[in-house]
C-alpha positions, 0 to 999 in steps of 0.5 A: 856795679860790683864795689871793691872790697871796703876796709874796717877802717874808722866806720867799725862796720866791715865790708859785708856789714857796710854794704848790706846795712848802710848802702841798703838804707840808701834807697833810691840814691844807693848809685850815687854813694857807690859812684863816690866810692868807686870814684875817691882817689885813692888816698881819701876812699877812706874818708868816704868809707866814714862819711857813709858808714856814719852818716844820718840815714837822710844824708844817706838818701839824698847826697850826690856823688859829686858832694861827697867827692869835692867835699873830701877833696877839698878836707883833705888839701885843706888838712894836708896844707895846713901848718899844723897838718902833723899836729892832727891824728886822723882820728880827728880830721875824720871826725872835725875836719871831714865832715860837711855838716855840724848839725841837721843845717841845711847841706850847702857848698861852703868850703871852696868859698870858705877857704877863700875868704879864711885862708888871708885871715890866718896867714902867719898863725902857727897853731889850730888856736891862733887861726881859730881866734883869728877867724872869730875876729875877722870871719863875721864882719867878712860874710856880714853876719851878726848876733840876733834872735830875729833870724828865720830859725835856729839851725841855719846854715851858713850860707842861710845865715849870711842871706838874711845876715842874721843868727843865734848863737846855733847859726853862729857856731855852725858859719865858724866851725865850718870857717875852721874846718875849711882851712883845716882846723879840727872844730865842732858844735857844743852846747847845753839844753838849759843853764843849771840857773833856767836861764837859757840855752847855749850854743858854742865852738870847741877848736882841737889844737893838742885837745880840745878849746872852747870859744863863743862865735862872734865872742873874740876873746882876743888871740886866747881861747877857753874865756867866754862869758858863758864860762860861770854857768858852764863850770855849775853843768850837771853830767848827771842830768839831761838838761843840764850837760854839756855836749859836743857833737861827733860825726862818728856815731856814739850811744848819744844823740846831741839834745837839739833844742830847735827841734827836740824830737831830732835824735840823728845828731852823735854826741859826747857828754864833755861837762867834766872839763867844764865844771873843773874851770869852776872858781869858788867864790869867797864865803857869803858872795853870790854873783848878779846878773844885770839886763837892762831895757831900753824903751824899744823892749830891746836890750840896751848898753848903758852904764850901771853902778852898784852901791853898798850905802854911798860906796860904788862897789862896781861900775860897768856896762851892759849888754846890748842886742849885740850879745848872746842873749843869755850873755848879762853883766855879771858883778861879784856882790855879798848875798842878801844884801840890799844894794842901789843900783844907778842905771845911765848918765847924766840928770838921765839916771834911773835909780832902782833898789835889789836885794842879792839872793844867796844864788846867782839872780838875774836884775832886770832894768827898764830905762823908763824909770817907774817913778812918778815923773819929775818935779821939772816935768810936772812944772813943763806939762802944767806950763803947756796947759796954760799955754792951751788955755792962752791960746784959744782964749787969743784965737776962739776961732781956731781950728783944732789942727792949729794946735798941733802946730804949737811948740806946747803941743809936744810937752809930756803931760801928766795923767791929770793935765790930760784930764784938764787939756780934754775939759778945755777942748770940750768947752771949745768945740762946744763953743765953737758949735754954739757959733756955727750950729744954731741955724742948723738947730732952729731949721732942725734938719741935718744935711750930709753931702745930697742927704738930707735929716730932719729931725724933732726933739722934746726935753724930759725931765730935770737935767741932771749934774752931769748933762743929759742923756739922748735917746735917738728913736728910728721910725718904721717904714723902709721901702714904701712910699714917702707918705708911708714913711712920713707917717711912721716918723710921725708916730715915733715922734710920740712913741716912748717918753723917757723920764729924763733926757733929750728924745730925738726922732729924726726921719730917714733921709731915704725911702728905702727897705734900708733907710737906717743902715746906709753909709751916711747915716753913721756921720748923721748921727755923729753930727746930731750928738755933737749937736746935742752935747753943744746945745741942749747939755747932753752927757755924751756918755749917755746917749741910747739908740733905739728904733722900731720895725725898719728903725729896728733893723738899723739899729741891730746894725748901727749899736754895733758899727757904733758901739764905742757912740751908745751906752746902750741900744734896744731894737724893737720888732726889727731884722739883723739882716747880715750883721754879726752879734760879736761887735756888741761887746761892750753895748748893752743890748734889749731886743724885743719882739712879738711872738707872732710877728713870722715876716721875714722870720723875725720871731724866729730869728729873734729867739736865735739872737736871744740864744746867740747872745746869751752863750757870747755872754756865758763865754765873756762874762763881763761884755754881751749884756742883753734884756731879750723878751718875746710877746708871745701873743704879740705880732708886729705891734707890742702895744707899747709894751717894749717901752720897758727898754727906756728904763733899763736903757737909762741903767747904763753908761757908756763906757769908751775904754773897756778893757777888751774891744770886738771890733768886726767891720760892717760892709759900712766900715770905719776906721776907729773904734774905742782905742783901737784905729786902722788906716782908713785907706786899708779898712776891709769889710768883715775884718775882725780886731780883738784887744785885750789888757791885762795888767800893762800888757795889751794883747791883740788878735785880727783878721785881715788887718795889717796895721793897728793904731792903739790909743792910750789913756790912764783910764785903762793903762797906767802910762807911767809905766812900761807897757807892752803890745803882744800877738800870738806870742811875739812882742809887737812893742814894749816900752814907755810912752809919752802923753801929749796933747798933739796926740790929744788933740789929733784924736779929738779932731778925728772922734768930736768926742772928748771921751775918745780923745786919747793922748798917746798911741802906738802903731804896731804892724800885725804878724803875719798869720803862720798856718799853724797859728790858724789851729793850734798843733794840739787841735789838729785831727789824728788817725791812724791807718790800718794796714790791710792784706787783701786787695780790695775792688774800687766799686764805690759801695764800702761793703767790703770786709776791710771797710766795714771793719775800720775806724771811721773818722769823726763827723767832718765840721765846717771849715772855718768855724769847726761847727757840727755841719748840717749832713753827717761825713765819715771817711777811712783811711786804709794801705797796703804795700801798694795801694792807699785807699780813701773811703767816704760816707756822705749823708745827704737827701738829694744827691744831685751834680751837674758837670759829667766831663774830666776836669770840670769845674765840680767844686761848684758841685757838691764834691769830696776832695782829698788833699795829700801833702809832701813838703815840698809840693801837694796833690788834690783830688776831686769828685763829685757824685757822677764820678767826675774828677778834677785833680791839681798838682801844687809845688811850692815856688821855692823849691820847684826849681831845686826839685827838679819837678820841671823833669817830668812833662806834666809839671813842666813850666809849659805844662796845660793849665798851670798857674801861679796861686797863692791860696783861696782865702789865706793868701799871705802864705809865709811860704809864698806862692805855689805853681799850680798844675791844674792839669795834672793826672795822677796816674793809675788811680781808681775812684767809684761812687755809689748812691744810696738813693737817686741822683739828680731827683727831688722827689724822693730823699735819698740816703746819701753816697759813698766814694771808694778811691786807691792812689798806688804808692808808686805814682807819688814820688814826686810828693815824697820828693822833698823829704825823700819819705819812705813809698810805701810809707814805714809802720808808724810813718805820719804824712798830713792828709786832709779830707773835705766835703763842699756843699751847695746845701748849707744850713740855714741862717742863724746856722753859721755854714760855709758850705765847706766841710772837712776833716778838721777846723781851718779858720780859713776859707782855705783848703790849701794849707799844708801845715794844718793838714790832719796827720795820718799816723800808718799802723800795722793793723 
């Protein structure tokens, strides 16, 4: 198509200029803005001749004809309709009324249902002014939207906003301008990057009407504009300085870009530096007063509106209200005080009132408030919780029967207590529950057998030494044996009767209700040994925070599983000449922990898994400093008896205590599960095997990190956390809550039920939901791999072998890392990345002693072979290719569900909705996507690429050793637009262009234990047994050379 002669109009680029340079930037999408052009009536072409001559080279790529044209259609009825119509230079309207969007916002069709919704808003308004004020009064209760920093992110658009109901102030200013702009009114975007105070960053409305007028969005000030609360820290701008300007945006291109806090490295966005106008609204204070900002609150963590009054000795000098969520979050209370003057400050009503002390700072300062007060509780409240005290004391004495649930019936049961009433109501507990088993217990302590459902544990016991003041300890010693005959088994339980002698305490040696290579670690031994310590604490005075586990040989290996599934039971465990088996070291955190073995005692590995775990605890120590404490010692002419010997653990057992609030818990669940540990609790129904909480307090603040848990109780106590104070619960970043708790004893008691320990029974908890795991929280973007890839000039021949010049010459990759953990893996890989014009190529160097594969046929299931994969990742969809040493290749192309449909991608036939193989999937091992599920097109088939590999040695023989193998892959730039579709990305990519590329390896020959490897290796560290995750794709940088 030949266009018509364009003018010079207000895009300053003549005709030949326009059409080179700005069509040309276009692309694929060139026909559809020279059908805008040639299909404009003729007295808006004008208005399409700026939109393309000014805007941001993506819009460039991706508007539709029929956008440009009804957008301008409709700019121009609502422009010439309107009252004020004659008021508005076209210079203006060009610039504020014309154009479809404010910012990067999503590009949506707002006008036609905007115009609808405005127009009945300002009938009879005779001024651009009184429209716009109108329209803030009305607009945001019409579309349901309102002020929060909760929404999905900072640049919505307008219809984005209104389908969550959420914004912030960006999202705001963008529904209003549009609102304005719909029904003619000049409006644009302005804001600062942060306050001259650092106090924050703000977005807001400028509405032409004989110049330009200010207003905050969703901010009426009545029928007035140019009032705002944001006006004081407006007037102290500084034009000089970058972050603290005021700008306003422009459509029409200028020398700046608009600071776009949301996404700082946007620079697409014209602006114009318009801080004079507002720092000449600046009103001095008089000499000597400074102005203070008040916050309050609330227990929420949220802000809250309450009455605040300042006073000067016993004169209120100011009385007002704060500010809740329903502002801006910069927008405070602010009151004109004297500086450096001490004030009182009077926060809520009523015997509610919470009274604090500032002093003013010589600047603007801003006072934060909690409506916790911080104080000690009061004099009414200590009388109340000593009062419910006493009524648990009456009350059991009445009912020494009762159950502990009965209590949480109890109107005292919900009284607050204080720090020492806790102490008090957990001493009266105890005492219960002891007498309460004095009474039901003693036939089961006489028969010395404990019984579980169809598990039965007999069990002998001797007392050593003078009892201590605070109770004895208990030492729980396992026999030998396992799956042997029950005379086997019976004679190992007899000799660990007599096997150690503490010189204090209670020994307990019970024999294993089973018979089996497992006897000590199955699922009803963790509710036998609770019962055999309540039982001791009961009747033989038994300090329940000095009880020891220990065992030998089988006994060993139960206790390598119970001291940590346990942990929050010992003060300390010691494991002699026993096996981990599968379990994990990290739950021993907070038990100290003897392990020893003879060096000579080789079944099943033993020594030499020994001497790993001496090694494994030692680094979890040197990185935790304060947890993993550990005695290792190898005999090393010992076999699998030490002689005695190993009694050296019974001393350095009797060192420790245990402590039951460590200020940081590891909590890994066993494949025997439980569902609380120390302070921590999940629900019991959603407990998962291998799923991992780390807890941390600093201070008043509890940090919380997991895997595969959804819902933590978190209990609390005075003995870690001051609860007459605020606290705060985080993960990864966000607030889970904030705010004050309260002590009671039906917490108490709920807890004490589910724990029969009184040292675990906690008086308060809160229940917080955990966030769901964003990708990029699985690895930090600073850790992500880098590489860049050179540009070639010379084609290269797909054989497989990398001998070629250009391959020789570049840059290898660093040695791949297991996939979830980011470990050294067991065989080198390497790879490179090479392009041209037409071509990117993948190189592979694998090291590997017997190269062997098993499936020959296109689309076999190769990733049960050892296989390398190459994922390339668009934004909206990405493509997987496999292959494994015979050259087999399996390919799958994803598309997110969301913006399948959008894309268009069902156009083409092979990811058509009745394509073979498709599927829905939502991931491998990370199945909680925020993005959610994606349409899988398993049979997919890239076209025109080549792959070849060559072996370095034989395939499928393992009587030699082989070098390893290499694989040469060349996907042409052509074949991938449909993963440049969502972005529209340059094909071939620009000089400097990154894409995210990811690389792996997977691999039957894993290394051996105590190795951790998943058998998936890859370019960088997952954290996940997931290759399917875009946004931690390694970022493949295109360079020149």
């Amino acid at each position: 198509m030949i266009l018509p002669t364009l003018l010079l109009g207000l895009s300053g680029l003549a005709s030949a200029e326009f059409n080179t340079e700005r069509l040309a930037l276009a692309g694929d999408n060139r026909a559809e803005l020279e059908r805008a052009l040639a299909d404009a009536a003729p007295d808006q072409r004008e208005g399409i001749e700026f939109l393309i001559a000014n805007m941001p080279e993506s819009d460039l790529q991706t508007l539709s004809a029929d956008y440009l044209l009804e957008n301008t259609r409709l700019a121009y009825q609502a422009w010439t309709d309107a009252p004020w119509a004659k008021e508005i230079p076209k210079d203006i309207f060009l610039n504020s009324v014309l154009p479809y969007a404010s910012i990067n916002e999503r590009r949506d069709e707002w006008r036609a249902d905007f115009r609808k919704r405005c127009l009945p808003m300002i009938e009879g308004a005779s001024s651009p002014s009184e429209a716009a004020a109108l329209i803030n009064q009305k607009l945001f209760k019409n579309v349901g939207v309102k002020y929060s920093t909760r929404r999905v992110k900072a640049d919505q658009s307008p219809l984005e906003s209104m389908e969550t109901g959420l914004a912030s102030c960006t999202g705001l200013s963008v529904l209003l301008i549009d609102a304005c702009r719909s029904v003619g009114i000049p409006a644009r975007f302005v804001g600062t990057p942060l306050w001259f105070n650092q106090s924050g960053n703000h977005s807001w409305v400028e509405v032409w009407d004989d110049g330009w007028h200010f207003t905050g969005a969703a901010e009426p000030t009545g029928n007035e504009l140019d009032r705002g609360w944001f006006v004081g820290n407006a007037t102290k701008a500084d034009r000089s300085s970058k972050a603290h300007a005021i700008y306003a945006t422009s459509f029409k291109q200028t020398p700046l870009s608009f600071p776009c806090v949301w996404n700082r490295k946007l620079r697409s966005i014209p602006a114009v530096n318009v801080t004079d106008r507002y720092v000449a609204l600046q009103k001095s204070l008089p000499t000597g007063m400074t102005e203070s900002l008040f916050v309050v609150h609330g227990v929420d963590g949220n802000r809250a509106s309450c009455r605040l009054r300042v006073l000067d000795g016993d004169e209120v000098v100011f009385e007002g209200q704060t500010n809740d969520e329903g502002f801006d979050a910069n927008d405070h209370l602010r009151v004109e005080l004297k500086q450096q003057h001490k004030y009182s400050v009077l926060i809520g009503e009523g015997d509610q009132v919470i009274r604090d002390t500032i002093i003013t700072d010589a600047d603007e300062h801003l006072h934060e408030h909690h409506l916790v007060a911080v104080d000690a509780v009061s004099e009414s409240q200590v009388n109340e919780s000593t009062t419910a005290i006493k009524a648990l004391r009456d009350y059991l004495q009445s009912q020494p029967a009762a159950d502990l649930k009965t209590i949480r019936d109890q109107s005292f049961s919900d009284v607050a207590l204080s720090a020492d009433d806790v102490v008090q109501a957990r001493k009266i507990l105890a005492e219960h529950q002891k007498q309460t088993l004095l009474k039901t217990r003693s036939e089961e302590i006489k028969a010395q057998v404990l019984v579980h459902g169809d598990y039965e544990m007999p069990f002998d016991y001797r007392v050593f030494g003078e009892a201590p003041e605070e109770g004895r300890s208990l030492y729980i010693s396992m026999h030998g044996g396992g799956g042997a005959p029950k005379a086997v088994n019976d004679r190992q339980w007899e000799n660990q009767k007599r096997l150690y002698q503490p010189e204090e305490g209670v020994y307990v040696a019970p024999r294993a209700p089973t018979d089996t290579w497992n006897q000590w670690h199955q699922k009803h031994i963790d509710p036998m040994f609770v019962r055999l310590i309540e039982n001791m604490v009961a009747f033989e005075n038994v300090n329940p925070n000095r009880v020891y586990v220990m065992g030998y040989s089988a006994g060993g290996d139960g206790v390598y599983q119970l001291a940590p599934r346990l942990s929050d039971r010992w003060a300390a465990a010691a494991t002699m000449a026993g096996h981990p088996n599968e379990t994990s070291a990290l739950g021993l955190r907070n038990v100290p922990f003897a392990l020893q073995m003879g060096g000579k005692d080789a079944a099943y590995k033993r020594n030499r898994i020994a001497a790993d775990w001496q090694t494994k605890l030692a680094e979890l120590h040197e990185a935790d400093p304060e947890g993993y404490e550990h005695f290792v010692k190898i005999y090393p002419n010992k076999g699998h008896w030490m002689d005695r010997e190993d009694a050296v653990a019974l001393p350095w057992m009797a060192e420790h205590t245990r402590n039951v609030t460590p200020s940081k818990i590891v909590w890994v669940q066993d494949d025997v599960t439980h569902s609380h540990f120390y302070w921590l609790g999940v629900e019991e129904s959603s407990v998962k095997a291998g799923a991992t909480i780390i807890a941390a307090v600093d201070g008043q603040t509890i940090d919380l990190t997991s895997s595969d848990v959804n819902k933590i109780n978190v209990f609390l106590d005075d003995r870690f956390i001051d609860l007459d104070q605020p606290i705060q619960i985080t993960s990864g970043g966000q607030t889970l809550f904030e705010g004050q708790v309260t002590r009671t004893l039906k917490t108490l008691v709920t807890t004490f039920d589910e724990r029969s320990d009184s040292e675990l029974a906690f008086p308060s908890s809160v229940e917080v939901e955990m966030p769901k795991p964003f990708p990029q929280s699985l690895v930090p973007a600073k850790d992500l791999p880098r590489y860049t890839a050179a540009k070639i000039d010379t084609e290269l021949t797909i054989d497989g072998r990398l001998d070629e010049e250009a391959w020789q010459q570049a840059r290898k990759t660093t040695s791949f890392v297991d996939l979830v953990s980011g470990q050294p893996t067991r065989y080198d890989t390497r790879s490179s990345i090479l392009w041209d014009d037409e071509i990117l190529y993948i190189g592979f160097w694998l090291e590997e002693p017997n190269v062997d594969a098993e499936y020959k046929d296109r689309d076999d299931p190769i990733y049960y072979d050892n296989d390398v994969e190459v994922f390339i990742a668009g934004k909206d969809a990405y493509y997987e290719f496999e292959i494994n040493s015979y050259g087999t290749v399996y390919e799958g192309f994803f598309v997110w569900q969301e913006a399948y449909e959008k894309g268009g991608y069902a156009s083409d036939p092979q990811l058509a909705k009745d394509a073979p193989n498709q599927q829905e999937f939502d991931g491998v091992g990370f199945t909680d996507h925020p993005r959610g599920k994606r349409i899988a097109f398993l049979g997919y088939d890239f076209p025109n690429f080549k792959s070849a590999v060559h072996i370095n040695g034989t395939l499928n023989d393992d009587s030699d050793v082989d070098q390893g193998w290499t694989v040469e892959l060349a996907f042409p730039w052509k074949e991938m637009n449909w993963l440049a579709k969502g972005d529209n990305r340059s094909l071939p990519p620009k000089v400097g262009d990154e894409w995210r590329i990811d690389l792996f390896r997977f691999n039957k020959t894993k290394a051996p234990e105590p190795a951790t490897d998943s058998g998936g290796w890859a370019l960088g560290e997952h954290g996940v047994w997931d290759s399917h995750i875009p946004e931690i794709f390694p970022i493949i940088t295109f360079a020149e050379e």
